[in-house]
VOTI-693550 format. One record per residue (C-alpha): residue number from 1; residue in one letter; x, y, z. Coordinates in nm, 2 decimals. Each point is the difference from the previous one (the first is absolute). Layout:
VOTI-693550
  drenvo  vovex      xx      yy      zz
     NUM      A       X       Y       Z
...
//
This chain:
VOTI-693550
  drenvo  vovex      xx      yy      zz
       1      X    5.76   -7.40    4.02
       2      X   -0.23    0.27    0.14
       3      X   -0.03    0.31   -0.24
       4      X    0.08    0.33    0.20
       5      X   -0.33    0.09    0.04
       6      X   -0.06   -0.32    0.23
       7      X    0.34    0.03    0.22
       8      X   -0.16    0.36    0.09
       9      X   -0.36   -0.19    0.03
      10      X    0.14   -0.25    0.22
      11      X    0.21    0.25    0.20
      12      X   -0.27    0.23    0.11
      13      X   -0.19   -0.34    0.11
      14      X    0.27   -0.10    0.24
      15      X    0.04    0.36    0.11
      16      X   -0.37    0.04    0.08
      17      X   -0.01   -0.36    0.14
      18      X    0.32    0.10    0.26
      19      X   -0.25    0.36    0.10
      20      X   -0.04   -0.20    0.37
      21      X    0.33   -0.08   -0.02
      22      X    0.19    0.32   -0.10
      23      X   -0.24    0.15    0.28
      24      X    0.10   -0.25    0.30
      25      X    0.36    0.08   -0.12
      26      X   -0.01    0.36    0.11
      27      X   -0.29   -0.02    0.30
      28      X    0.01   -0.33    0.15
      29      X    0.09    0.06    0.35
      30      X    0.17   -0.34    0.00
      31      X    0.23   -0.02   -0.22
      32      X    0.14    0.35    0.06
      33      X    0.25   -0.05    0.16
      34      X    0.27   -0.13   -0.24
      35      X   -0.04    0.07   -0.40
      36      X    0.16   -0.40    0.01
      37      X   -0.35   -0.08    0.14
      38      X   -0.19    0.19   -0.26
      39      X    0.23   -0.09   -0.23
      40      X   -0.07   -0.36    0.11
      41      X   -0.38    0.03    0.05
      42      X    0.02    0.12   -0.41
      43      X    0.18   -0.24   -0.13
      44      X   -0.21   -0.29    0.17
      45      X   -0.31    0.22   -0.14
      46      X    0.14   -0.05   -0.34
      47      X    0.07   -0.33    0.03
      48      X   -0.33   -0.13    0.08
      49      X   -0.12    0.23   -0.22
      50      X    0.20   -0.21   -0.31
      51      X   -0.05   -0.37    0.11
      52      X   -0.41    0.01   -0.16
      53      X    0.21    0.26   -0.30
      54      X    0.20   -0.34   -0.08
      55      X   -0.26   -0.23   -0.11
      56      X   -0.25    0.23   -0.09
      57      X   -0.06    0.20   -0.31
      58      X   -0.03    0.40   -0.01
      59      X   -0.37    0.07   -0.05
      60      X   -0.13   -0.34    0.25
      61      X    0.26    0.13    0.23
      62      X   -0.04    0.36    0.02
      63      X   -0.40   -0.10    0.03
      64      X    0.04   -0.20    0.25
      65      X    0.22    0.23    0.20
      66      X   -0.23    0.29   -0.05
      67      X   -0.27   -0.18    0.11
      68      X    0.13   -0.14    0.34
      69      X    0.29    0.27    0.05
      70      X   -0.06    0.35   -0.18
      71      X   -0.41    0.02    0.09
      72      X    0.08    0.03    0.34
      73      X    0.29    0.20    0.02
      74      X   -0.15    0.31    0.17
      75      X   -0.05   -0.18    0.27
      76      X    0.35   -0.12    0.10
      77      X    0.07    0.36   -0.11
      78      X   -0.23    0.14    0.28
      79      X    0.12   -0.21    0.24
      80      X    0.34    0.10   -0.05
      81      X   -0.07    0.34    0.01
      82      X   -0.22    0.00    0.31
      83      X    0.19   -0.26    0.20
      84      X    0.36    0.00   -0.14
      85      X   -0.09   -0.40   -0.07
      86      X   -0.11   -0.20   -0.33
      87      X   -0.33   -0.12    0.07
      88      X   -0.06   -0.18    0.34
      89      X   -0.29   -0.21    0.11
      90      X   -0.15    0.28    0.22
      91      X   -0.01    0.26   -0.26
      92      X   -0.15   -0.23   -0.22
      93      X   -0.28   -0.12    0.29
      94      X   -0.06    0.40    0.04
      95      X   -0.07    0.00   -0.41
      96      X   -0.24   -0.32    0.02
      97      X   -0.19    0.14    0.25
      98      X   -0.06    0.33   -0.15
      99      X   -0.35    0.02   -0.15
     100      X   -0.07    0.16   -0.38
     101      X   -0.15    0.32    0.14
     102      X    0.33    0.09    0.19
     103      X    0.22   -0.18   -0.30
     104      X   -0.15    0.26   -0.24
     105      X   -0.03    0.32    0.28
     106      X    0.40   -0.04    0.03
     107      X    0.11   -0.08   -0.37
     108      X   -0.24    0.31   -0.15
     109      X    0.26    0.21    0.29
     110      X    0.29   -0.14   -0.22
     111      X   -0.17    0.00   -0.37
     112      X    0.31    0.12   -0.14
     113      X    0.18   -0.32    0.09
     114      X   -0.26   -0.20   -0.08
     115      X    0.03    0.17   -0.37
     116      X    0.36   -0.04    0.03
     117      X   -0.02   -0.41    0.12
     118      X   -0.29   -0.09   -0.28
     119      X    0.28    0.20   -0.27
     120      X    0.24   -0.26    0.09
     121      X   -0.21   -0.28    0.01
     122      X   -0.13    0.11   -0.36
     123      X    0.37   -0.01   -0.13
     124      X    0.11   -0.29    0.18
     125      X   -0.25   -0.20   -0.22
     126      X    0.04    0.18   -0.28
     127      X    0.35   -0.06   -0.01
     128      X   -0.02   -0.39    0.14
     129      X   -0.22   -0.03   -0.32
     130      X    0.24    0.18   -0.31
     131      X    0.28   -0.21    0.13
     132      X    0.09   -0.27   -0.23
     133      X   -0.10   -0.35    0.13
     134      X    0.40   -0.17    0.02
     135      X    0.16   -0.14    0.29
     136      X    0.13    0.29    0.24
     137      X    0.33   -0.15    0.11
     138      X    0.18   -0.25   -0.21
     139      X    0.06   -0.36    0.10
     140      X    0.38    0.00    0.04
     141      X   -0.07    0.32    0.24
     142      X   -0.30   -0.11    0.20
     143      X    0.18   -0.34    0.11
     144      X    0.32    0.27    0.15
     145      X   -0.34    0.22    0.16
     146      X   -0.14   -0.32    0.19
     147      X    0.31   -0.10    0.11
     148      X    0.07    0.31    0.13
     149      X   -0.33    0.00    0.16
     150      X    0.05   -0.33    0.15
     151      X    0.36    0.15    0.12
     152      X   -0.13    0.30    0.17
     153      X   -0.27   -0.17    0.18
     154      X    0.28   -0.29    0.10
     155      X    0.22    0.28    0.17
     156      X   -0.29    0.19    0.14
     157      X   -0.10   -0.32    0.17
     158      X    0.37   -0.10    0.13
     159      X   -0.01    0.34    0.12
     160      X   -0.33   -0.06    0.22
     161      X    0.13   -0.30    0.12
     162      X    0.31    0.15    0.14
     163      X   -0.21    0.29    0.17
     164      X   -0.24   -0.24    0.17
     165      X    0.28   -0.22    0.11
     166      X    0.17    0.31    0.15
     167      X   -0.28    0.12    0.19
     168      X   -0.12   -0.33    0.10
     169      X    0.36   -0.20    0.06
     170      X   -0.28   -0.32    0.17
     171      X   -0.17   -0.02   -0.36
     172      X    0.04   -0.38   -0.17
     173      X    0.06    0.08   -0.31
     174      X   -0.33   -0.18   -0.15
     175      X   -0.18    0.28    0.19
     176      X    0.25    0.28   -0.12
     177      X   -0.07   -0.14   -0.37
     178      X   -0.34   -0.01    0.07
     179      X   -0.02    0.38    0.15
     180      X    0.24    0.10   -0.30
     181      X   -0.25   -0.12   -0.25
     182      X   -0.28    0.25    0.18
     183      X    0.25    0.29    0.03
     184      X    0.05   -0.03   -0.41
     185      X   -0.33   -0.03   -0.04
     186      X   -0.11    0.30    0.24
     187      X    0.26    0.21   -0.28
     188      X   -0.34   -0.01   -0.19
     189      X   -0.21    0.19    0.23
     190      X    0.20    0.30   -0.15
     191      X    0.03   -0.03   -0.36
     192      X   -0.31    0.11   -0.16
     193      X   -0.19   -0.17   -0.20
     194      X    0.07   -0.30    0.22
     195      X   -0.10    0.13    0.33
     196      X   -0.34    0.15   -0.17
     197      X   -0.09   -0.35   -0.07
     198      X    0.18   -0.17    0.35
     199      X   -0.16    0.23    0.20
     200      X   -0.34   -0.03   -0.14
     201      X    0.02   -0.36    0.05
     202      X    0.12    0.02    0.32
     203      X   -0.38    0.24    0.07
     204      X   -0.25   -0.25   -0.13
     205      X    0.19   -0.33    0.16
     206      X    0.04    0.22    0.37
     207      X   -0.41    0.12   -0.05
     208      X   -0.09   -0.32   -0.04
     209      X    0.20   -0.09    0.30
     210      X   -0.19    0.26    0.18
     211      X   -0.31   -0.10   -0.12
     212      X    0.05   -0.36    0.16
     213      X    0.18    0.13    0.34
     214      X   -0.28    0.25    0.00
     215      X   -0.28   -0.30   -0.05
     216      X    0.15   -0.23    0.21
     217      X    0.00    0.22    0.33
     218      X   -0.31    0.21   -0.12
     219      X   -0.26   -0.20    0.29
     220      X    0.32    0.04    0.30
     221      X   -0.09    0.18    0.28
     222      X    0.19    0.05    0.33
     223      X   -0.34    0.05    0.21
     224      X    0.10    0.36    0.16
     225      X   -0.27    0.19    0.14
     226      X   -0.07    0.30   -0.22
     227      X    0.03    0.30    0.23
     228      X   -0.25    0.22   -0.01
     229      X    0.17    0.30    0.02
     230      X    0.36   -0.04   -0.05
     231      X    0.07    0.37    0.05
     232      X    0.26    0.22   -0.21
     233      X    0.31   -0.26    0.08
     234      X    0.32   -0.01   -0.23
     235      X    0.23   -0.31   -0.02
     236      X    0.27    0.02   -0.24
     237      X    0.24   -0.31   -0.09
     238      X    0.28    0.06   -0.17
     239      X    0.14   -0.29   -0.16
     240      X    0.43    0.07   -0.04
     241      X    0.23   -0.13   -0.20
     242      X    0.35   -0.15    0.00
     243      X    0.07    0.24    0.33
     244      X    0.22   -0.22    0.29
     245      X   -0.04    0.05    0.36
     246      X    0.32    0.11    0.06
     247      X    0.05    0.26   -0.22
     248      X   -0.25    0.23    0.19
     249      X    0.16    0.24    0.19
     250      X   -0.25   -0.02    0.30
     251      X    0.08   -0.35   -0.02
     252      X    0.35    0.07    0.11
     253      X    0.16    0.02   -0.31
     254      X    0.34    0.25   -0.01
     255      X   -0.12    0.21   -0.31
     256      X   -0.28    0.25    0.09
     257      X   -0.24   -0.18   -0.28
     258      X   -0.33    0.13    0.18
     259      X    0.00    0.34    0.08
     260      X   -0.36    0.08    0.02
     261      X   -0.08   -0.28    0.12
     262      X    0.23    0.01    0.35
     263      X   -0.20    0.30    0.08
     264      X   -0.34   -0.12    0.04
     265      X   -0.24   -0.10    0.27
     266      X   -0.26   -0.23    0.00
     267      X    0.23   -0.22   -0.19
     268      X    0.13   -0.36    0.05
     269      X    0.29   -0.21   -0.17
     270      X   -0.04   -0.41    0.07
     271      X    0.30   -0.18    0.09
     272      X    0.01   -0.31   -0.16
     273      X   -0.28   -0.03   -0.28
     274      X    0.11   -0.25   -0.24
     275      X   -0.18   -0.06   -0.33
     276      X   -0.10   -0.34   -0.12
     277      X    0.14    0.06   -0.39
     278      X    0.29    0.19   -0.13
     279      X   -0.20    0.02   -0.35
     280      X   -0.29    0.29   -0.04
     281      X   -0.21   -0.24   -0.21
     282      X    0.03   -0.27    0.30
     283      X    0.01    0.25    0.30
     284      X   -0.30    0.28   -0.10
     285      X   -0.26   -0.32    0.01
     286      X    0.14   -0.09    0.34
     287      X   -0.07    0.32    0.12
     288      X   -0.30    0.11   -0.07
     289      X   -0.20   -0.33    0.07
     290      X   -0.02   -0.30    0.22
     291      X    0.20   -0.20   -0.14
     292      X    0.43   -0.11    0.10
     293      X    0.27   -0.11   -0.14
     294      X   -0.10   -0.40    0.03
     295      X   -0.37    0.11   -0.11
     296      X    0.05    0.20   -0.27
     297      X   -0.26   -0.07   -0.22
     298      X   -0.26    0.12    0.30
     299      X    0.04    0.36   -0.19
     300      X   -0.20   -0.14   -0.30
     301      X   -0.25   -0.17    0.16
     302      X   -0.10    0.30    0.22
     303      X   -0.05    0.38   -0.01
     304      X    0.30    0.20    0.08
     305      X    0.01    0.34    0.33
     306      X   -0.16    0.24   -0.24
     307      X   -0.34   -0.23   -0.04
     308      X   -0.04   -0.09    0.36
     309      X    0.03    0.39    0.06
     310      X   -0.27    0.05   -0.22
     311      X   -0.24   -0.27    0.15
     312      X    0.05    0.20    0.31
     313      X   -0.13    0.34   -0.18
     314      X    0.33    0.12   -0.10
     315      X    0.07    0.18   -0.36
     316      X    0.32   -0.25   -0.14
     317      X    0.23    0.13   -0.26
     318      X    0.33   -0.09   -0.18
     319      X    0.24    0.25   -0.09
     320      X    0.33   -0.18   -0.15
     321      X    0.30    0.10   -0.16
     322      X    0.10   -0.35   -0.11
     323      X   -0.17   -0.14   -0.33
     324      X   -0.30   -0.22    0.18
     325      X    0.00   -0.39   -0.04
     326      X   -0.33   -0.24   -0.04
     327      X    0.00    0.00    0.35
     328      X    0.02    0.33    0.08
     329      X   -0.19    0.13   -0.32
     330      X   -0.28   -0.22    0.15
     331      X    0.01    0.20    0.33
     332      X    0.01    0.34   -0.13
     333      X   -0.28   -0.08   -0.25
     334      X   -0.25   -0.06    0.33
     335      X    0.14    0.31    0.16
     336      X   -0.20    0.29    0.04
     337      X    0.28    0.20   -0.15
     338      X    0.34   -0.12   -0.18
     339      X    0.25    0.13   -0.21
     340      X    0.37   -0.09   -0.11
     341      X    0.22    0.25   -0.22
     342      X    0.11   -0.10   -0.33
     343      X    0.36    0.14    0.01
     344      X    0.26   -0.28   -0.03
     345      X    0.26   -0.12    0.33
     346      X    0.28    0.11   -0.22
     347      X   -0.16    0.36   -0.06
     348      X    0.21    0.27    0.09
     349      X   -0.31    0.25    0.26
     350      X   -0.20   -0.27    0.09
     351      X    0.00    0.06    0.34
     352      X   -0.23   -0.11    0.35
     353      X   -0.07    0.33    0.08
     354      X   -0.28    0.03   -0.28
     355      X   -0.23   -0.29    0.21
     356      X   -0.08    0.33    0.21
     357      X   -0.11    0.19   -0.27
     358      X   -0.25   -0.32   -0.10
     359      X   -0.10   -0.04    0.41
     360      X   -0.11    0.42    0.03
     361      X   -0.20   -0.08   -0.29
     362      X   -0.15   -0.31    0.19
     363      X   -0.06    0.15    0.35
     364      X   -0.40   -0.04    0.05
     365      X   -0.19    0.06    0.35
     366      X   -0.01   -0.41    0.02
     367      X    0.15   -0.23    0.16
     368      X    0.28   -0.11   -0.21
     369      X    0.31   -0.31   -0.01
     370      X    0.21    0.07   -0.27
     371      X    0.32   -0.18   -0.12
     372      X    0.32    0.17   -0.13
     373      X    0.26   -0.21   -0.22
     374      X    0.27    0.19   -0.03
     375      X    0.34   -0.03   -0.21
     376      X    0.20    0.10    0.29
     377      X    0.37   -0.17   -0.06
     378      X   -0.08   -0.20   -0.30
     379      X    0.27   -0.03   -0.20
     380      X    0.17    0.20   -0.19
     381      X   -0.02    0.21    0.33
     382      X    0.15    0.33   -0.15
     383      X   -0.30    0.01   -0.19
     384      X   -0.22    0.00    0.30
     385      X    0.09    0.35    0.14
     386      X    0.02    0.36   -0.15
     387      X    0.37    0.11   -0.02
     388      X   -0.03    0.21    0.27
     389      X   -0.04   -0.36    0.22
     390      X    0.37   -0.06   -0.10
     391      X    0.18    0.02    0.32
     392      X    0.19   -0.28    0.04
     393      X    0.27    0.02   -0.33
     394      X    0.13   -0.15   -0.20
     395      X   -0.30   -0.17   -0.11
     396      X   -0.15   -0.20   -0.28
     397      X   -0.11    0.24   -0.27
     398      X   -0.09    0.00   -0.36
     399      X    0.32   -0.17   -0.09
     400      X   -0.13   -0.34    0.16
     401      X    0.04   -0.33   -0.18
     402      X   -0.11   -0.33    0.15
     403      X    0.34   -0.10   -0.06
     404      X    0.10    0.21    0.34
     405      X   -0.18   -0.22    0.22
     406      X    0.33   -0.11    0.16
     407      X    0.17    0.03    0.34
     408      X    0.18    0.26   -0.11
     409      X   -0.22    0.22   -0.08
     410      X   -0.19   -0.05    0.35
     411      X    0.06    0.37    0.11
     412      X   -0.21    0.14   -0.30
     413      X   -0.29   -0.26    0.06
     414      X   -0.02    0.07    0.36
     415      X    0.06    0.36   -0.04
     416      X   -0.32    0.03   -0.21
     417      X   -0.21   -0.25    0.17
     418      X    0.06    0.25    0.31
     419      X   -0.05    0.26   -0.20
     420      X   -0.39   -0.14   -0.11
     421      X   -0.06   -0.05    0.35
     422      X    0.08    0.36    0.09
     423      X   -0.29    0.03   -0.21
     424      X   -0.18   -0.24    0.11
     425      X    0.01    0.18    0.36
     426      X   -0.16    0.32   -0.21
     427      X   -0.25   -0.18   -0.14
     428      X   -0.09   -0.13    0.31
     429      X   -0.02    0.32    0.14
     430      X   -0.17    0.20   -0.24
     431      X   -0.29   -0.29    0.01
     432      X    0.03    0.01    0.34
     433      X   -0.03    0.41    0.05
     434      X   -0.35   -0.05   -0.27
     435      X   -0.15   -0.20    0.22
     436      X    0.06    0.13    0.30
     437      X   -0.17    0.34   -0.13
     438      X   -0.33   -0.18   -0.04
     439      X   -0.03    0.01    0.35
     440      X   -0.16   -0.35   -0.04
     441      X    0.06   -0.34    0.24
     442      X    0.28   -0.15   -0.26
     443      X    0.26   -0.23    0.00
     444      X    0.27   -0.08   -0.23
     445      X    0.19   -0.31   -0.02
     446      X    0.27   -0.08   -0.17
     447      X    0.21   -0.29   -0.09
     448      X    0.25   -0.13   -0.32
     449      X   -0.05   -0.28   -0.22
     450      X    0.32   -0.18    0.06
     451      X    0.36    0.13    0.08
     452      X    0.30    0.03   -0.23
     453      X    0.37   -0.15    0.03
     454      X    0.30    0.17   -0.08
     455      X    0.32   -0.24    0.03
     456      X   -0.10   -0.05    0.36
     457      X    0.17   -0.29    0.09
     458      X    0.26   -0.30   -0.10
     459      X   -0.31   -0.11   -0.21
     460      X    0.04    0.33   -0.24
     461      X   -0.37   -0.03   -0.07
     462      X   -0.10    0.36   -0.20
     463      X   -0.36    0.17   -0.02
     464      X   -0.29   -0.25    0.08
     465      X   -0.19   -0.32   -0.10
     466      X    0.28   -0.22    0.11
     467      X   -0.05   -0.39    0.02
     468      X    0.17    0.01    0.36
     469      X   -0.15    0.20    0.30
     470      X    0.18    0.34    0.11
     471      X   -0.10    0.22    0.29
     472      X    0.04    0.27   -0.23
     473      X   -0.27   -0.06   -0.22
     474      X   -0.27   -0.14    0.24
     475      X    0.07    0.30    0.26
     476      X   -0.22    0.24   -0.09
     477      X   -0.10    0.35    0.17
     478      X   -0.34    0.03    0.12
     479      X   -0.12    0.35    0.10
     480      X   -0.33    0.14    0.16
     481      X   -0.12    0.37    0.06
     482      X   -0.35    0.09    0.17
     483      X   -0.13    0.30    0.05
     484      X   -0.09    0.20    0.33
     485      X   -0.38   -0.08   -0.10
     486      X    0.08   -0.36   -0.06
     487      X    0.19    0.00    0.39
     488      X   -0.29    0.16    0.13
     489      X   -0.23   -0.28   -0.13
     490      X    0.18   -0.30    0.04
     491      X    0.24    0.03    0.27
     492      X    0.01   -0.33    0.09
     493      X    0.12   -0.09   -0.32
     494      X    0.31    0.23   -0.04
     495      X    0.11   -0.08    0.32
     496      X    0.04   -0.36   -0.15
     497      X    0.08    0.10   -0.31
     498      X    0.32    0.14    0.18
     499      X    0.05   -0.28    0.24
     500      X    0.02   -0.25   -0.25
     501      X    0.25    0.20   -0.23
     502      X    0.28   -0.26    0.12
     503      X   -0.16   -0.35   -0.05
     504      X    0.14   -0.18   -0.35
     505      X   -0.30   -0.12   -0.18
     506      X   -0.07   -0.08   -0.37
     507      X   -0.12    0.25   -0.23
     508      X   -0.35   -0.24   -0.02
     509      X   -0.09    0.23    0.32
     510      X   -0.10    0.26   -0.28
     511      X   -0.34   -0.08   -0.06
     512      X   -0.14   -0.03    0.37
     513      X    0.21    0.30    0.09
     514      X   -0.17    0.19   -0.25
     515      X   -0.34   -0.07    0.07
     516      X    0.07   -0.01    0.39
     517      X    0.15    0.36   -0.02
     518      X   -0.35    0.12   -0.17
     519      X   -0.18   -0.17    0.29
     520      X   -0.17   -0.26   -0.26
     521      X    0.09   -0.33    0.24
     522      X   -0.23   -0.27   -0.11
     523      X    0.23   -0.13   -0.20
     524      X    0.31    0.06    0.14
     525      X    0.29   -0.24    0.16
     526      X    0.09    0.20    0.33
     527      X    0.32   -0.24   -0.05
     528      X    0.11    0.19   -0.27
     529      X   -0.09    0.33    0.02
     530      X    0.20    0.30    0.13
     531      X   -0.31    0.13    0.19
     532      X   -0.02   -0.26    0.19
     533      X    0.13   -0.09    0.38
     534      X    0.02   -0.38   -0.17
     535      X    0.22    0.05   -0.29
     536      X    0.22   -0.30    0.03
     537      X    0.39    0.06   -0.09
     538      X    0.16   -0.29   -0.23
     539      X    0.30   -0.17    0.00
     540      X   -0.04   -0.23   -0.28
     541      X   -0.15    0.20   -0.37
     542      X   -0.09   -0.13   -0.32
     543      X    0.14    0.18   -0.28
     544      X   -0.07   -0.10   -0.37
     545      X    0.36    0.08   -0.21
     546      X    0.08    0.11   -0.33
     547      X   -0.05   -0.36   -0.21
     548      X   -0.32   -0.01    0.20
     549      X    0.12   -0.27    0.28
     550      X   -0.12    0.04    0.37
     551      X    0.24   -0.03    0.28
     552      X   -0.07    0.02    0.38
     553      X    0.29    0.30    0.09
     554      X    0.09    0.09    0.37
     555      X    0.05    0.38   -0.04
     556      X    0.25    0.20    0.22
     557      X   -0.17    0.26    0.19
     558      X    0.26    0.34   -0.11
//
């Protein structure tokens, strides 16, 4: 039996243990919105927190745990307080790559916490060592704590299963099992220490990735003529996401979802782009390379847009609100410029309107190509707009559970998807309005990932990454805005740009487009390219689904 002393030892080594935890209780934007998720999120804490407590002794286990859990609690502290999340991988990417000097400029700012964070690490250990060395939790008790363990993560898993089988009604059920297990396990990436360790992993395995990507297309070369003086020309791509065609109101859709956007000139919508993925991790390679839907792999053997606008003398940078992959980190880390913000997709404020900010700091006297990944419509879509954005009502709100993902509840989804395109329309806008002060020859062009479904059809096939092909997921708005210098210059392009606003094509007419629209046209397929008086229309595309299967797809031209 443990003497009084110890039961007080022992509880203010599980209290200071739970610190992270008590913290994400009050602040962590996701689990705000019911106390039966906080109350959830603690008691699944606690749980993990006992399973190493039923085999272990006090002193070995309080050791251990203030070793790999209680050292680095400031930091999941920080994170929480900063981003409203428990540690994610980008927060801890911005700490990695912050050298001594600036490590020590910003922790003498906050020497009082530092005073207060090596107190508590003094009395952790202090305590973890006057503790008397017996076994925490006794037997009869630790077998009822495992099997409650094992129960909890049992229902939590039945409970996946039965979301991704409501979402995705074509899933086998080997494949719902399968994406089950990964939802579970993605549970970790916000329970600290867990995702600390997850996360960090996750770094040096994607760096060395890079490193290889990086290595293996490090001699490619696309053989454009550098320009010798490229002039002061901006070419923005914005990559979108989750946005359908036919939920723009220009597009002819009967809510007014693009107010802005219905009022400007020098402004084209394209009829029938389709996209060759309904996945971002699939699609976002297809577009900014030279590669398709049945050569995918041609985006890892090459460079992508950005690095053939820099052999031709143009600055290439990367600004993303999406947490980079290999792929992508590999691209950004040969731009001239990059940068991707560390708040979370399920932060509360994290809006697309801040990439402007990040471009006023960029604009240079140079000739520049840089790429915008925005979060656009990403689910959750009520966190993708300021409240003020909240038109269209009722709408999802901070009462959402992934257990709503139903037919039912198809008003609130759509209503708040329309709702973060109205402010996708703004954001358009507004970046359009900055670069049209320049007074530069600029062009924007826009264009989404992949689309989204919403209970469209007999299929009842819900958000995206389905196994069958649906026109509302490979339909994808494609946008383009020049400026009066830019019509000046090349007339001859806009005047095709415009003509060929009808023809359905692939979204694999990117690339040339791109580089066509800048005038750089050694490379470039006149077949696929909108500036061209031989872009050829399709009637047959190639689209890669959601279990990664490529199917030839006749599209209907709406």
């Amino acid at each position: 039996m443990y003497s009084k002393k110890n039961i007080i030892y022992l509880s203010a080594l599980f209290l200071l243990l739970l610190l992270p935890t008590i913290f994400a209780f009050f602040t962590a934007i996701d689990i705000q919105a019911s106390l039966f998720k906080r109350l959830a999120f603690l008691f699944l804490v606690i749980l993990l927190l006992a399973i190493p407590a039923t085999f272990l002794k006090a002193r070995v286990y309080f050791l251990i745990e203030g070793i790999f859990n209680f050292l680095f609690f400031p930091i999941d502290i920080a994170s929480l307080y900063l981003n409203g999340q428990s540690t994610s991988k980008a927060f801890l990417e911005n700490i990695y790559n912050t050298n001594i000097g600036e490590a020590i400029e910003l922790l003498s700012m906050f020497w009082y916490l530092v005073i207060i964070v090596v107190a508590l690490w003094v009395l952790y250990f202090w305590l973890a060592f006057q503790v008397k060395n017996e076994r925490i939790i006794p037997v009869k008790i630790a077998k009822y704590i495992l099997g409650l363990t094992g129960g909890s993560f049992v229902i939590l898993f039945i409970a996946m299963m039965t979301l991704i089988l409501r979402v995705h009604n074509e899933r086998t059920i080997g494949v719902s099992i399968r994406d089950a297990f990964e939802l579970v396990g993605n549970k970790f990436y916000k329970i600290y220490p867990y995702n600390l360790y997850i996360e960090t992993a996750d770094i040096i395995s994607e760096r060395a990735t890079n490193r290889r990507l990086a290595k293996e297309v490090a001699s490619f070369r696309f053989g454009i003529p550098k320009i010798e003086q490229p002039g002061d020309e901006l070419y923005l791509f914005v990559i979108g996401e989750t946005a359908r065609y036919d939920h723009f109101g220009f597009n002819g859709y009967d809510r007014p979802t693009t107010p802005y956007l219905d009022k400007r000139t020098n402004f084209i919508s394209y009829d029938s782009v389709f996209t060759q993925a309904n996945l971002t991790a699939n699609s976002v390679p297809l577009l900014i390379s030279r590669a398709n839907a049945q050569h995918p792999n041609i985006a890892y053997g090459e460079k992508c847009v950005v690095e053939a606008f820099q052999e031709a003398g143009f600055e290439g940078s990367w600004l993303t609100k999406q947490i980079p992959n290999p792929f992508i980190r590999r691209i950004m880390s040969a731009c001239d410029r990059a940068y991707y913000y560390s708040k979370g997709m399920e932060v509360e404020g994290n809006y697309d309107m801040e990439m402007i900010d990040k471009l006023r700091e960029w604009n240079q006297d140079t000739a520049q190509f840089i790429v915008l990944h925005t979060l656009g419509n990403h689910f959750r879509y009520s966190l993708r707009y300021p409240k003020e954005f909240e038109v269209f009502q009722p709408a999802l709100g901070e009462d959402f559970n992934y257990a709503m993902i139903a037919e039912s509840n198809k008003e609130l989804f759509v209503n708040a998807y329309d709702n973060a395109l109205l402010y996708t329309d703004y954001f358009l806008n507004e970046l359009i309005n900055y670069v049209d002060s320049l007074d530069k020859v600029a062009a924007i062009c826009y264009i989404s990932d992949h689309g989204e479904s919403f209970w469209d059809d007999e299929r009842k096939m819900s958000l995206h990454g389905s196994y069958q092909v649906s026109e509302f997921e490979y339909h994808v708005p494609m946008l383009l805005w020049y400026s009066d210098e830019y019509a000046a210059r090349y007339p001859q392009k806009v005047e095709m740009m415009t003509a060929n606003k009808s023809k359905l094509v692939a979204s694999d007419v990117i690339f040339h487009s791109l580089l066509d629209m800048a005038n750089i046209t050694s490379i470039v397929d006149s077949t696929k390219s909108f500036c061209s008086p031989y872009l050829e229309a399709r009637d047959t595309i190639f689209v890669m689904t959601g279990s990664g299967e490529v199917l030839p797809w006749r599209f209907r031209k709406e």
